[in-house]
One Martini backbone bead per residue (centre of mass of N, CA, C, O) as a GRO file, in nm:
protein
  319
    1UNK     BB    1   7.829  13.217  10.036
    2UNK     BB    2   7.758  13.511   9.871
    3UNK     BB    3   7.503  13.344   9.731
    4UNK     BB    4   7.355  13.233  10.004
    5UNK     BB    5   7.276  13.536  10.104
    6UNK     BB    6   7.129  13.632   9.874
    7UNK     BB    7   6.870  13.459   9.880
    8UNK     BB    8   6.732  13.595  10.094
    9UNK     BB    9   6.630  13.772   9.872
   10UNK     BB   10   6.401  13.858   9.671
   11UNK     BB   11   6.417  13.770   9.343
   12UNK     BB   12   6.392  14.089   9.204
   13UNK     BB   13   6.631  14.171   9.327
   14UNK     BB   14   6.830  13.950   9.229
   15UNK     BB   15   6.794  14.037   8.954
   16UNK     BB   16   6.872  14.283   8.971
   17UNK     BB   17   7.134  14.335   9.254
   18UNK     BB   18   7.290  14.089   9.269
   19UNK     BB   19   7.548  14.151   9.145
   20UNK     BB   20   7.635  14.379   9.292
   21UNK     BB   21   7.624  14.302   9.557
   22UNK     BB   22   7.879  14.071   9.517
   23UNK     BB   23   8.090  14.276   9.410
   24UNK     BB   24   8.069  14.441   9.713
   25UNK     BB   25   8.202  14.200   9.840
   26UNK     BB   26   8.454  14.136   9.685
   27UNK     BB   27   8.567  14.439   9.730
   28UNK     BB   28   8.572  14.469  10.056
   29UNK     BB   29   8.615  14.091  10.074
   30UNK     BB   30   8.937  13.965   9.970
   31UNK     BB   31   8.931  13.644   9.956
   32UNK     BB   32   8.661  13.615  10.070
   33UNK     BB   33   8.343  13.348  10.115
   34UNK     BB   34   8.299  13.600  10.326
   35UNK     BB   35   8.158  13.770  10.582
   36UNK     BB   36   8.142  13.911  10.824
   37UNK     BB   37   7.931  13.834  11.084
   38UNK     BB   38   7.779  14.134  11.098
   39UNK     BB   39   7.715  14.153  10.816
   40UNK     BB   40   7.586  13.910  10.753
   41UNK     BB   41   7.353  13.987  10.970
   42UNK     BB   42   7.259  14.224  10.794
   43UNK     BB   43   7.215  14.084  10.522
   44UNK     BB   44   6.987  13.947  10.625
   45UNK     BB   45   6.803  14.138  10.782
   46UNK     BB   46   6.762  14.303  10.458
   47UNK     BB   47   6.602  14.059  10.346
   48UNK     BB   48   6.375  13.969  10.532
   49UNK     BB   49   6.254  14.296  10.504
   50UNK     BB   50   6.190  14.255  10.188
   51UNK     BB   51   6.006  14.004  10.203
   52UNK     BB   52   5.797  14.136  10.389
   53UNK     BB   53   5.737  14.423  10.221
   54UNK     BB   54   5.663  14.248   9.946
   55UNK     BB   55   5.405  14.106  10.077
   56UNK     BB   56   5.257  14.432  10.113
   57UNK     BB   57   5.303  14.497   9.797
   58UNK     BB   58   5.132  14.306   9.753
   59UNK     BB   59   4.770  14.334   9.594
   60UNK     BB   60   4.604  14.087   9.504
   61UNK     BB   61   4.515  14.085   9.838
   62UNK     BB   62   4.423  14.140  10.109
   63UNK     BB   63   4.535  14.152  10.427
   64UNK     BB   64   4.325  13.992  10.592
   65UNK     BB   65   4.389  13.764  10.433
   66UNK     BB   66   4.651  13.667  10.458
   67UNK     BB   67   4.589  13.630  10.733
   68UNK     BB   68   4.402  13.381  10.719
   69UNK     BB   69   4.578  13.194  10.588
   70UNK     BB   70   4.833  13.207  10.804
   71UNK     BB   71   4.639  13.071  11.013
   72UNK     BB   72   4.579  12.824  10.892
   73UNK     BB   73   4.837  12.702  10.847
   74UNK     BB   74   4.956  12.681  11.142
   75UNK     BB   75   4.678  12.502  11.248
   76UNK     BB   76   4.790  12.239  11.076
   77UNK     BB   77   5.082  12.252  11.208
   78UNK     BB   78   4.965  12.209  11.497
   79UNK     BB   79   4.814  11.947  11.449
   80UNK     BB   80   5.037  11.766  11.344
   81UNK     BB   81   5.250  11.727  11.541
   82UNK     BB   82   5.153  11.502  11.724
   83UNK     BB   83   5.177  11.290  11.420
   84UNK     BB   84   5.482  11.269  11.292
   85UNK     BB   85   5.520  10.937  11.360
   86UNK     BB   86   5.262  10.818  11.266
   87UNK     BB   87   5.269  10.897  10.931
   88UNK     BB   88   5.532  10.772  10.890
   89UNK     BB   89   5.427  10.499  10.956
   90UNK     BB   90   5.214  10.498  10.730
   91UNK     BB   91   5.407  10.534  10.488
   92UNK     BB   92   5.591  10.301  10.548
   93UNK     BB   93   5.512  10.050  10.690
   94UNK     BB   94   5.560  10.101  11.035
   95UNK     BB   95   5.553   9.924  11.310
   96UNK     BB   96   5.581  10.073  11.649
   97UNK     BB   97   5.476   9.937  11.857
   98UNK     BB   98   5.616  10.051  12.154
   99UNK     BB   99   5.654  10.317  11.963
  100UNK     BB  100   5.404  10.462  12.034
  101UNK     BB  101   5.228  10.719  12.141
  102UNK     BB  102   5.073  10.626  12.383
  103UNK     BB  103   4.847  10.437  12.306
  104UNK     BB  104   4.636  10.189  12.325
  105UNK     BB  105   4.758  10.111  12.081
  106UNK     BB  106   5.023   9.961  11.842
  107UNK     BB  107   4.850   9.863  11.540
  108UNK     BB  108   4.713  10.068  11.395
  109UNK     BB  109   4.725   9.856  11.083
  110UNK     BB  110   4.676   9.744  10.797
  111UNK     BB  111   4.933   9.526  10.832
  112UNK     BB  112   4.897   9.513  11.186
  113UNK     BB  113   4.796   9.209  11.253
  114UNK     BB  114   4.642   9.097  11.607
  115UNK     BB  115   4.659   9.024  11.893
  116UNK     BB  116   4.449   9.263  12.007
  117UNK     BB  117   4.447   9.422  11.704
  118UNK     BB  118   4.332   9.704  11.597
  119UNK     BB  119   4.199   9.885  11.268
  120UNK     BB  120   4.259  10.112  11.064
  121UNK     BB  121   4.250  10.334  10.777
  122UNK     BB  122   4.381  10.609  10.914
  123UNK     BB  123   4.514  10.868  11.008
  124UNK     BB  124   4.505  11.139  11.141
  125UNK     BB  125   4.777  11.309  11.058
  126UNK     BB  126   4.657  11.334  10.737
  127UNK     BB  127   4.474  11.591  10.765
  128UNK     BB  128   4.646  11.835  10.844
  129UNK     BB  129   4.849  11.763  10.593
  130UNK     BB  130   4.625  11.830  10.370
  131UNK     BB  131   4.596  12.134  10.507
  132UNK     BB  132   4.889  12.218  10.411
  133UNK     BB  133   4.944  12.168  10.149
  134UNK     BB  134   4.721  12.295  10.019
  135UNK     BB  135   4.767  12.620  10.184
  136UNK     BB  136   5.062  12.620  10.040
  137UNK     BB  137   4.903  12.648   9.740
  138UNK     BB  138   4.613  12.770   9.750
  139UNK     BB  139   4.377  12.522   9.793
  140UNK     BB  140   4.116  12.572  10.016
  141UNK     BB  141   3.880  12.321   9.854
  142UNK     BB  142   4.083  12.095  10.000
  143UNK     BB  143   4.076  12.179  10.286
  144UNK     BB  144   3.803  12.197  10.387
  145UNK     BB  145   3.753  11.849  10.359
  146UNK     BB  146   3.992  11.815  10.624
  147UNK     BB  147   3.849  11.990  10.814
  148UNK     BB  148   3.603  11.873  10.882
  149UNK     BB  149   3.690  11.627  10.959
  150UNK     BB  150   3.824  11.665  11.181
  151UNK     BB  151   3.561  11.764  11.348
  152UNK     BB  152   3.426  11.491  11.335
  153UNK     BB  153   3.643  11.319  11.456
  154UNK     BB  154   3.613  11.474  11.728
  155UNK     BB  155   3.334  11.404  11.759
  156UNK     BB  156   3.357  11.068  11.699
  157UNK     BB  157   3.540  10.915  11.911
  158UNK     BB  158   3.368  10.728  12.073
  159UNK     BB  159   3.248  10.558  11.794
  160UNK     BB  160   3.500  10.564  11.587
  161UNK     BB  161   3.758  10.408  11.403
  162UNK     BB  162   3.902  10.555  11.111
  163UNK     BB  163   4.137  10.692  11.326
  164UNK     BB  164   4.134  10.599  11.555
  165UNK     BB  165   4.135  10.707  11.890
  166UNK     BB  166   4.404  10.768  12.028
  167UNK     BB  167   4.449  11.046  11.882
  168UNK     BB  168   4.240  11.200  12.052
  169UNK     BB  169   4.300  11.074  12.397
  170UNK     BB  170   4.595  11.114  12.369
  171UNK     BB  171   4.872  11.272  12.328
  172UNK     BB  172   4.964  11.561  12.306
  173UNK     BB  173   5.060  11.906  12.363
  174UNK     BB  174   5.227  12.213  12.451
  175UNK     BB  175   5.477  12.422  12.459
  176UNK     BB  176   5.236  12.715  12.498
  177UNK     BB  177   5.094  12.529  12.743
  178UNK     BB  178   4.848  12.284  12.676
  179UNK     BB  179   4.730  12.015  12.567
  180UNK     BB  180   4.685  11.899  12.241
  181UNK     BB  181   4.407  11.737  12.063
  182UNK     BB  182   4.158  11.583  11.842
  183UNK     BB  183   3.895  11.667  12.055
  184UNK     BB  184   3.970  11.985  12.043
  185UNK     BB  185   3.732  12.199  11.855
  186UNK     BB  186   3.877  12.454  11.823
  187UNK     BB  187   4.112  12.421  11.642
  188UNK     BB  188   3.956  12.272  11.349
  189UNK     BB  189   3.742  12.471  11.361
  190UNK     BB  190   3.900  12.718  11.309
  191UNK     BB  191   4.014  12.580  11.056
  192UNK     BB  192   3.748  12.582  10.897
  193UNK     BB  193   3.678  12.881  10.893
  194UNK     BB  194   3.912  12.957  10.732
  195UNK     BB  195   3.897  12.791  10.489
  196UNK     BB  196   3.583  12.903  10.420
  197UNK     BB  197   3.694  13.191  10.368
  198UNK     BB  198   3.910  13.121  10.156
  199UNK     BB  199   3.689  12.989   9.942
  200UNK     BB  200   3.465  13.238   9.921
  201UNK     BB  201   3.653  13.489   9.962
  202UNK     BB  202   3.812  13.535   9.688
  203UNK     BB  203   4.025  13.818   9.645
  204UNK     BB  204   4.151  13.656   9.448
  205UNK     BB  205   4.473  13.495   9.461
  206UNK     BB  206   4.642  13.269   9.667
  207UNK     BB  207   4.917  13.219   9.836
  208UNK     BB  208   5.161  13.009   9.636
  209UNK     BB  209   5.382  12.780   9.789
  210UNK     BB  210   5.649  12.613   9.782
  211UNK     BB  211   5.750  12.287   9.840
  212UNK     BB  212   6.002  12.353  10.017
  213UNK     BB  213   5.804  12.383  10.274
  214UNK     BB  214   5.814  12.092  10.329
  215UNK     BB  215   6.092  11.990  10.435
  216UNK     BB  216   6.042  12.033  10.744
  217UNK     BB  217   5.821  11.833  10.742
  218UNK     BB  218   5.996  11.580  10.681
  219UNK     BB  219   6.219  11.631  10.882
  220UNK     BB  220   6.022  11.594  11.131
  221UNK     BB  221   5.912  11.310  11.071
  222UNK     BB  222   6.194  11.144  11.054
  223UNK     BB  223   6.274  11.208  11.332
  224UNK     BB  224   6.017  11.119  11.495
  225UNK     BB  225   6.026  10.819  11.364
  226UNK     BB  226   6.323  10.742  11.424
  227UNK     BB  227   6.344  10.855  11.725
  228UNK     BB  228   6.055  10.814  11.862
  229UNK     BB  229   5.907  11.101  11.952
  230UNK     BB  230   5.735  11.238  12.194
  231UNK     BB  231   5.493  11.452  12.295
  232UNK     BB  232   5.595  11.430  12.632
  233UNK     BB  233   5.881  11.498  12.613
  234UNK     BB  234   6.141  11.716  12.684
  235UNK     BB  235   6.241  11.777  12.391
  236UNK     BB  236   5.984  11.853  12.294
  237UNK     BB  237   5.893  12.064  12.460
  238UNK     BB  238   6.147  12.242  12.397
  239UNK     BB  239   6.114  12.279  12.088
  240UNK     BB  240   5.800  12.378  12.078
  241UNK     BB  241   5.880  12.658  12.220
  242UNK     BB  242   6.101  12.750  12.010
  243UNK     BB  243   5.921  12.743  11.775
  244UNK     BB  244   5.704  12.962  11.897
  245UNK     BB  245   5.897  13.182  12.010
  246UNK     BB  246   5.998  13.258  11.705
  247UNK     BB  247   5.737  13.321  11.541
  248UNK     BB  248   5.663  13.577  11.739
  249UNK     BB  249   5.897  13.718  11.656
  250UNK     BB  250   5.874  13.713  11.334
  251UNK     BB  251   5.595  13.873  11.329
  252UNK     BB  252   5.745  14.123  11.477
  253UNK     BB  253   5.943  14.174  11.223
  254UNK     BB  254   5.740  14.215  11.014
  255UNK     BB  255   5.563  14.455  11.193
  256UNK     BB  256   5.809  14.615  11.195
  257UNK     BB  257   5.905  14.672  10.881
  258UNK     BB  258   5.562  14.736  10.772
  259UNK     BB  259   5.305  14.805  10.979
  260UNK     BB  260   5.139  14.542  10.950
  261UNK     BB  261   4.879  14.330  11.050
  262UNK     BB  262   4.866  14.046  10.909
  263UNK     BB  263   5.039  13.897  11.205
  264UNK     BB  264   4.817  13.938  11.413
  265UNK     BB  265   4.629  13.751  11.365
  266UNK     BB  266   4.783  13.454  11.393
  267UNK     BB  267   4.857  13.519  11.689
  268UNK     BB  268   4.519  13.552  11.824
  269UNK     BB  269   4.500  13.263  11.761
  270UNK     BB  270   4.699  13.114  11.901
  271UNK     BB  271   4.606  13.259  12.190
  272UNK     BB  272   4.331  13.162  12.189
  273UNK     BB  273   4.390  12.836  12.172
  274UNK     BB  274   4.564  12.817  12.411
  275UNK     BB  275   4.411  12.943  12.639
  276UNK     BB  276   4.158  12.714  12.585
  277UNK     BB  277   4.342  12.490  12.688
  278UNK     BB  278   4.397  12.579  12.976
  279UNK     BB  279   4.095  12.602  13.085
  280UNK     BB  280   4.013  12.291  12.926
  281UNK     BB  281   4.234  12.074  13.094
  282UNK     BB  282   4.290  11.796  13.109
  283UNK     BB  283   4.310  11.531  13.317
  284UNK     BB  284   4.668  11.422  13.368
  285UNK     BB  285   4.839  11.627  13.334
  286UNK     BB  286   5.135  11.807  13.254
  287UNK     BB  287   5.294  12.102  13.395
  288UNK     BB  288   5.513  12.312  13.225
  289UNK     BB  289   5.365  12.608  13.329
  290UNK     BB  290   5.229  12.865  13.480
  291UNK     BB  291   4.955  12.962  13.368
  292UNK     BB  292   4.966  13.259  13.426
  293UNK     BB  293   5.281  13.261  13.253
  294UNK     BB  294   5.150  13.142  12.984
  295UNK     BB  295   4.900  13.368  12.913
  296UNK     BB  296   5.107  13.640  12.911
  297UNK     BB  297   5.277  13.498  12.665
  298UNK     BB  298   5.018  13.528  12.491
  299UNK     BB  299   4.941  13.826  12.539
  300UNK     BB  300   5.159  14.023  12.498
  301UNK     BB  301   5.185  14.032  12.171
  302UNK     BB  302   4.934  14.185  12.066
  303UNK     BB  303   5.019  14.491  12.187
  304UNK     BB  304   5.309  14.480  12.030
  305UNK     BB  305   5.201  14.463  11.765
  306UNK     BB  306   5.030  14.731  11.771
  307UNK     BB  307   5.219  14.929  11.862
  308UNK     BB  308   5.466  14.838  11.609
  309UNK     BB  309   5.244  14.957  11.391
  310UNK     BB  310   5.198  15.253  11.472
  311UNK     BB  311   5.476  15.349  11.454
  312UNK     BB  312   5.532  15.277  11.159
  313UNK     BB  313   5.402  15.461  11.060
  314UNK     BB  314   5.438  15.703  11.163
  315UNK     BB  315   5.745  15.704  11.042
  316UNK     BB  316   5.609  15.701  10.744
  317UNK     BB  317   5.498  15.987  10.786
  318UNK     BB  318   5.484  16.252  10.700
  319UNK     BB  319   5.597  16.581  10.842
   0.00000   0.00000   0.00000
């Protein structure tokens, strides 16, 4: 237990003072296998906090890049998630009959052909997976034509089959917010804006992460697969307001931890998606939350973050 809390540290940390904290966690806590729970809470929070400020210390990249691909990363994400069942279903060649996501047709795959059943070439959540895959490896030059597809998709709902047209008018989801669809192109446009400024601007090599980091991406989508849960359902609009407020707080943890403002980015994308879907929320959905108090739970976090960066620089200045 006590080498899977240091994990949670940056590798050159562990490699420096690894063994040493091991040392005194078995110094002072003997024969056992992990420190008390106080410890422990400390011991992850001085880790994650080591993690955000490597990330600051690190200067191959301006601050401000690194705040747009962390937007780009979100907003791939975020498009994805109503379609995490529909993707595992094209890539398993799984007909989910009545169990697909309340689109107009059940069938929509070329290997489920039927009376009444049109199919198409590709599913819409394929071009999502392809912009986070891509920038989560930092090949924004793969994200750019697969943002623009997006684009396109939304733009040609109404004459195109070839991502069929239910992902596009069928159910969104809410979480922090109203429904978004795929052709809503706030979301979309936004995200090949950032993609194109990834590719043109690269003022150095961009932040390569880890594929560890699609395991959730997998088991989100095994979950929504197997358990068919849909975008519209109670247990999906709840998983999805926490994960999106955890998300706000780590924001937050990580601008008191470094004082630095590429988290504020991210944030303000958010906050504009979100805004923009309230505004322009087509009839015929159900409201999560009122308005009004959706969209200061969205304005909120802005001032919040740029007051906890001034005031970390304030206190990181010499007297």
């Amino acid at each position: 237990m006590n080498r899977l809390l240091l994990a949670v540290f940056p590798e050159p940390y562990r490699s420096r003072r690894g063994e040493e904290v091991l040392a005194g966690l078995s110094e002072a806590y003997p024969g056992r296998s992990r420190p008390p729970l106080r410890e422990t809470v400390a011991l992850v929070r001085a880790g994650v906090q080591l993690r955000f400020r490597a990330v600051v210390d690190d200067t191959a990249r301006p601050w401000w890049l690194d705040g747009i691909h962390l937007s780009a990363l979100f907003l791939a994400a975020l498009a994805l998630v109503p379609y995490l069942q529909d993707v595992w279903h094209w890539a398993l060649h799984i007909d989910p009959g009545r169990n697909a996501l309340a689109f107009h047709f059940s069938g929509w795959y070329p290997w489920a052909q039927g009376p009444g059943v049109r199919t198409r070439l590709l599913p819409y959540g394929l071009l999502p997976l392809i912009c986070l895959v891509a920038l989560l490896r930092g090949r924004a030059w793969i994200a750019l034509p697969a943002a623009a597809a997006m684009v396109y998709a939304g733009a040609t709902y109404a004459s195109t089959t070839l991502f069929g047209d239910e992902g596009k008018t069928g159910l969104g989801y809410y979480g922090l917010g109203a429904p978004l669809t795929a052709h809503d192109l706030v979301l979309s446009g936004m995200l090949c804006a950032a993609c194109a400024v990834l590719a043109v601007c690269r003022l150095g090599r961009l932040r390569r992460r880890s594929y560890r980091w699609l395991v959730p991406v997998v088991l989100a989508m095994f979950t929504a697969g197997s358990l068919h849960i849909v975008s519209l359902s109670p247990s999906f609009q709840r998983g999805l307001f926490v994960l999106e407020v955890a998300a706000l707080v780590t924001a937050w943890m990580a601008t008191a931890a470094t004082g630095d403002h590429r988290w504020l980015i991210p944030v303000a994308v958010f906050a504009f998606v979100r805004a923009q879907a309230i505004a322009v929320r087509p009839s015929g959905f159900l409201q999560s939350l009122p308005d009004l108090l959706v969209v200061l739970l969205l304005v909120a976090p802005l001032p919040v973050l740029a007051i906890t960066a001034q005031r970390r620089r304030s206190r990181a200045l010499p007297g």
